[in-house]
N, C-alpha and C positions, 0 to 999 in steps of 0.2 A: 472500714478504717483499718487500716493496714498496722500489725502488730510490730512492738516495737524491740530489738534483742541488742543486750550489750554482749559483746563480742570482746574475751581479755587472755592476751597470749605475747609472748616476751620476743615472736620472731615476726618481723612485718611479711614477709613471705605467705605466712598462715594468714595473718588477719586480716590480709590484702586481698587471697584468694576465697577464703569463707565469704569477706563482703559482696564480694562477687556475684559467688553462688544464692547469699541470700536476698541481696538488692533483684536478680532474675526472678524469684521465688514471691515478689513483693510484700517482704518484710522492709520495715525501716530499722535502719544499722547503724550502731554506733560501733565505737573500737577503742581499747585502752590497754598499753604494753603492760603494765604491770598492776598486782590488786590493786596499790594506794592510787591509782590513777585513775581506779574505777570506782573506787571509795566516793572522788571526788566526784566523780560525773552521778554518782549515783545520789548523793546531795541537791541534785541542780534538776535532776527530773528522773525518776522512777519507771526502767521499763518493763513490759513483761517477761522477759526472761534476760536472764546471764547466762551465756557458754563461756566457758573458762577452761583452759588450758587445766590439766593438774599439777606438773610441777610448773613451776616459776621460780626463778631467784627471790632472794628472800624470804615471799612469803606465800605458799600455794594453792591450786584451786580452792582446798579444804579451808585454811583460814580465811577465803573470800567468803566461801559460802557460809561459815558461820556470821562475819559481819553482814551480811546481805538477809540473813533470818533475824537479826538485830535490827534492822532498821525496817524491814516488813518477812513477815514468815511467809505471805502469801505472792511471793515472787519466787520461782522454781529457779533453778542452778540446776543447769548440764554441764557436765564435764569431759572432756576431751583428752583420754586417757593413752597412752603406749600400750603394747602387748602385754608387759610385765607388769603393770600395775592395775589389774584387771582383780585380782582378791584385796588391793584396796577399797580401789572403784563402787566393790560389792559393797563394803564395809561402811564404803561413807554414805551408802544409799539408804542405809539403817539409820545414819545421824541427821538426813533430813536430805540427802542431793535426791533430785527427781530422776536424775539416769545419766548413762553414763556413754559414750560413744569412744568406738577406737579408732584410731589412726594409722591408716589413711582411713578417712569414715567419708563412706558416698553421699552426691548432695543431695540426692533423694530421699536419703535415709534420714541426712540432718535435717532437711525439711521438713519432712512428715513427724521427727522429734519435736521437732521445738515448735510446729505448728499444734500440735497434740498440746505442750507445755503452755502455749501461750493461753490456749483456749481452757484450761484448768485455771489457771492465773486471773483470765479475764469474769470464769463463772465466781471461781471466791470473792473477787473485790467485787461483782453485784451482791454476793449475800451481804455480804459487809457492810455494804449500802443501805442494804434494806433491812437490814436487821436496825440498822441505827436508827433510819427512818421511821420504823416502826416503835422503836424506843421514843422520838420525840412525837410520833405521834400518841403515843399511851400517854406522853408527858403532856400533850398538849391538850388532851381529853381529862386530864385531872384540873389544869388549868383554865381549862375556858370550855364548860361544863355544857352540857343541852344535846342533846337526842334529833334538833328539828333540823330540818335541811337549811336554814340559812347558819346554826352554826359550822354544821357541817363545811359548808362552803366557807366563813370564817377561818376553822380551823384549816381547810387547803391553803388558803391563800398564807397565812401565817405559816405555815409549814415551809411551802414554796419560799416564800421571804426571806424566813430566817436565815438559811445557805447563805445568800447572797446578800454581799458587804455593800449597800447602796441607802440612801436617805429613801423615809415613806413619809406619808402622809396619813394619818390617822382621821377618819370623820365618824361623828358618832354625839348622839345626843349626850345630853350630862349622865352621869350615872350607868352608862353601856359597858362601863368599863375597859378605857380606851387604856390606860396605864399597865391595865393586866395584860393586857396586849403588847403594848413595849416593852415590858418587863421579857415575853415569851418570847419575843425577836431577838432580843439580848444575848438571856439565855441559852437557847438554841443554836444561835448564830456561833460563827468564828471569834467573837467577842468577850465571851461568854465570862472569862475569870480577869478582865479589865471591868473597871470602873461604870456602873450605871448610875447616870446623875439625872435627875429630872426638878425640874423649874418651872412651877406653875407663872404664866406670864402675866397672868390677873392681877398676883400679887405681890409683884413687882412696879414702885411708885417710879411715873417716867424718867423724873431725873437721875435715878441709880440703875436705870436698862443696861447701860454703857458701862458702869464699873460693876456692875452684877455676874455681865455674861463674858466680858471682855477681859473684868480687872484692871488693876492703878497700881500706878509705883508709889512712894513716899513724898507725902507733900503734891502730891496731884490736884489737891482739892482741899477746903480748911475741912480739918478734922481728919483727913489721912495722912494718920502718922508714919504707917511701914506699909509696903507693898501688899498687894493683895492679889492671888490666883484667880482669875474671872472663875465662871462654870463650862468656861470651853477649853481651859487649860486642864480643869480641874478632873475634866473625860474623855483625858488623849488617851490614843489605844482603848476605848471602849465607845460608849453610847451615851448620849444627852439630849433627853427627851426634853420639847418644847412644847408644855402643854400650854391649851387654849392660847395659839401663837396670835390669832385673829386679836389679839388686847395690846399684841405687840405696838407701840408708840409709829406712825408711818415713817415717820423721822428716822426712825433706828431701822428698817425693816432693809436699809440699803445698805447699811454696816455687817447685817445679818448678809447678806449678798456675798458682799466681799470674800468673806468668810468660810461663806462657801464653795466659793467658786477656784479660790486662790488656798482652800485650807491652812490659813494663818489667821492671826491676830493680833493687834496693836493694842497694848496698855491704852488708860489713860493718863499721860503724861509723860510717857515715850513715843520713841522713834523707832521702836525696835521691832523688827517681826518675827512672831514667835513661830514656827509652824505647829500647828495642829492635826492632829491623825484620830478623827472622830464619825461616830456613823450618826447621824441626824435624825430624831423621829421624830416629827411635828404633828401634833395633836389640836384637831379643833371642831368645836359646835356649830361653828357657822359653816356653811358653803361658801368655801371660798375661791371658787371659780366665779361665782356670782359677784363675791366682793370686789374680784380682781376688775371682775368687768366695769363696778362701778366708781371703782377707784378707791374705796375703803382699803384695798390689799395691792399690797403691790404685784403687779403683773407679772413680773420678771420674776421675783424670790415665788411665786406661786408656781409658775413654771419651773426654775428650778429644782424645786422641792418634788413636783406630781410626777416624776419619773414612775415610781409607785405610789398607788393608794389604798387603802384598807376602809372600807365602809361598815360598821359595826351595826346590828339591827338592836330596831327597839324593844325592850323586851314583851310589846302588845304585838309584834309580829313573828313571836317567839315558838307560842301556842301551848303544848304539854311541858315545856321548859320552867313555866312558871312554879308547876306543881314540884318538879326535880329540884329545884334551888332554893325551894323554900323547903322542903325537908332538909337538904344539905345545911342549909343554914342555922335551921333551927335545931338539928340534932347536934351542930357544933355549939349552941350556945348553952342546949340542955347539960352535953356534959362535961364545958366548963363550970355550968354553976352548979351540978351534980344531983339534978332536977330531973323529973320522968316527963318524958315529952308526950301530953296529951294527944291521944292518935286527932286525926281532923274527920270532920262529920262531913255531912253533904253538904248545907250551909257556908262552909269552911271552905271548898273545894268550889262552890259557885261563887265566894266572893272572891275569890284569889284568880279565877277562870274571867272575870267580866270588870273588872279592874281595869283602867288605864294605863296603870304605871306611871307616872309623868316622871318619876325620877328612877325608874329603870330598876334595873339591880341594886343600885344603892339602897333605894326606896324597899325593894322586896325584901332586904337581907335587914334590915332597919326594922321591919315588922313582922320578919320571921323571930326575929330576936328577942321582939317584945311577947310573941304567943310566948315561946320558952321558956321565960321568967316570970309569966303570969301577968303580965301589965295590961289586963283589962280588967272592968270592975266585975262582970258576968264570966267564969268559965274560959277564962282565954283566948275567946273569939275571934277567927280573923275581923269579923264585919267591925264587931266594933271597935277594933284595933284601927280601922282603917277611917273608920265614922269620924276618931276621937286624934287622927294624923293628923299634922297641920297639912294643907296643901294637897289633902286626898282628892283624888279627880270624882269625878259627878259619875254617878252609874249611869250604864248607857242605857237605851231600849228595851222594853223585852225582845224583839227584832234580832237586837244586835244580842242580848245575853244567850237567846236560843241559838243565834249561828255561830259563836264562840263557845257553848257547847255540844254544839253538832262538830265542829271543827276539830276537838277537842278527841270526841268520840272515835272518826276516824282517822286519826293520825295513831291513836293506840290499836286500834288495830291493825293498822298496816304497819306498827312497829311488830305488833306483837306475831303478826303471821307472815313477815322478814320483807313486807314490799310487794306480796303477792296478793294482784287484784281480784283473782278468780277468788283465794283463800276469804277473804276480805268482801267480798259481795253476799259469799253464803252466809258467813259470820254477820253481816249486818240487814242480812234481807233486802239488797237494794240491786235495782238492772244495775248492767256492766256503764251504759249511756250515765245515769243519775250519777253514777260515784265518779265516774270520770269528769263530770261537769261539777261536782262539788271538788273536786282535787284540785282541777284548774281557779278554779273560784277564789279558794283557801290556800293556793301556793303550795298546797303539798307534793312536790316534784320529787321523786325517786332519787337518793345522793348517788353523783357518779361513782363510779368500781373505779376511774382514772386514779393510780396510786399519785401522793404528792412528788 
């Protein structure tokens, strides 16, 4: 990719013959007679370097290159200086210009400057990059918590997502915590200090789908006395999450279309369209590729919407996650209530390990809660915490409880000795064939080193 240099000098002569030299050189060129001209173009798109004349009428190289460290410090300023102003030159190299060239200055020389410049330019805005990346990733790792390889790969895709200003689709059983998830796209994203509005669709009764999400003027309907802002007006410039959309009425789900497609909205009881400037996340339990197919969903708004999709795993295909979130959970509730959190036995650790889940995270954070505050009649026990749950799922096999702690066993060690299968055989006494066939088994996949 070919780097890009503004070029700003008060004689067309110069700027005509520099472009020249550097369009041969395959830089891409721009050109502006005087600073505010560069001001302007430098508002409209950011290149890797400025050469600048140093005097100019009005106002010169020096007041350029100050406003140019105002609006990014990480874009270099050369300056193209006379014989005579060569102990300024030096002086303004202290205040931050990258160097300084005389005139007549060879195209060689300028070339191999400003190519040297660009390539400093282009190394800071990667750290930049990735310093920031690396901030929502830590942020993304307080947020959506777990050690195992499918968060991990959660956490890519959320990361990836967040950048880019586009509608997703959220799938994920109840309780996976699909909301935590919108909330991080939000956050993350370009969107982040506008409006996040979320609207659970379940509990929205169908006649008020239309004035709910759309809004009404006055007098639209008996009993609407003043206007009212839907929730798609109400998160322009930000995000309005649509959770469990699959409840959405089918009637409505083609108003929801419009809407999308045309980014406006019509009251109910106007003519008027409003534009709307919204990013879309649509949350849901069911498979709705399936429903589309079978006519429950509509086809068209499903397609729409699956440009991206986010699939959240259950927390029974989670593995050592379980144990990480239920401490999490429970030592946040210990000291809220300012209670000593009973360490957990082996008892404790096998019922939390061989456990269904059926309501996910919700459900573990629910009965992490309840160990904390002592809400069993024995000793705080998970088991019968979970015994004495409504809706506790059925313990599986011994079968299945033994390979949920076999699974269990290796996946801490291959945390604990960083992914290293050799490290990880000695440590469990097992051929390289046996651990590799329980890896593949159990889904324990290596997380990619691919940075988000």
């Amino acid at each position: 990719m070919s780097k890009s240099i503004l070029v700003v000098d008060d004689e067309e002569i110069v700027r005509s013959s520099i472009r020249q030299w550097l369009e041969l050189g395959g830089f891409d060129v721009r050109t502006a007679r005087n600073a505010d001209e560069a001001l302007s173009m430098l508002q409209a798109e950011l290149p890797d370097v400025v050469l600048t004349d140093f005097r100019m009428p009005h106002r010169s190289g020096i007041d350029l290159m100050r406003d140019v460290q105002r609006i990014d410090p990480d874009i270099p300023v050369v300056l193209l200086t006379a014989h005579g102003d060569v102990a300024l030159a030096v002086a303004a190299m202290r205040e931050g210009v990258y160097d300084f060239l005389q005139k007549p200055a060879n195209p060689d020389h300028v070339s191999a400057v400003l190519a040297r410049a660009a390539e400093q330019s282009g190394l800071k805005r990667q750290l930049r990059q990735l310093t920031s990346r690396l901030g929502a990733e830590g942020e993304l790792e307080r947020r959506l918590l777990g050690t195992s390889p499918a968060m991990a790969g959660l956490r890519k895709s959320v990361g990836e997502l967040a950048e880019h200003d586009r509608d997703v689709i959220l799938f994920g059983e109840s309780g996976t915590g699909k909301e935590v998830v919108a909330r991080a796209l939000h956050d993350l994203g370009p969107r982040a200090r506008a409006p996040f509005v979320a609207v659970n669709c379940a509990a929205i009764p169908a006649e008020l789908f239309e004035s709910e999400l759309l809004g009404h003027e006055a007098g639209a309907f008996t009993g609407a006395r003043g206007a009212r802002v839907g929730k798609f007006e109400h998160a322009s410039g930000g995000t309005l999450l649509l959770d469990e959309i699959e409840s959405m009425p089918h009637a409505f789900q083609v108003k929801i279309l419009r809407v999308l497609q045309e980014r406006v909205v019509e009251r109910v009881g106007s003519n008027r369209l409003i534009p709307v400037d919204v990013r879309v996340i649509a949350a849901a339990k069911a498979d709705l590729a399936a429903d589309s197919r079978s006519g429950r969903f509509r086809a068209d708004l499903y397609f729409r919407l699956a440009a991206a999709e986010i699939r959240l795993p259950p927390l029974r295909e989670r593995g050592n996650d379980v144990l990480l979130l239920f401490q999490h959970f429970a030592g946040e509730a210990s000291r809220r209530s300012g209670r000593d959190l009973t360490p957990l036995g082996p008892e404790d650790f096998d019922a939390l390990l061989t456990h269904d889940w059926p309501g996910n995270v919700r459900e573990l954070k629910n009965v992490a809660e309840r160990y904390a505050l002592g809400l069993a009649a024995t000793g705080r026990r998970v088991a019968e915490i979970l015994r004495r749950s409504e809706g506790a799922g059925a313990r599986r096999a011994l079968s299945e409880r033994v390979a949920a702690y076999e699974r269990m066993l290796i996946e801490a060690s291959l945390l604990e000795h960083n992914w290293s299968v050799v490290a990880v055989m000695e440590s469990l006494g097992v051929p390289r064939r046996t651990l590799n066939e329980k890896m593949a088994r159990y889904g324990l996949l290596r997380p990619s080193r691919t940075s988000c």
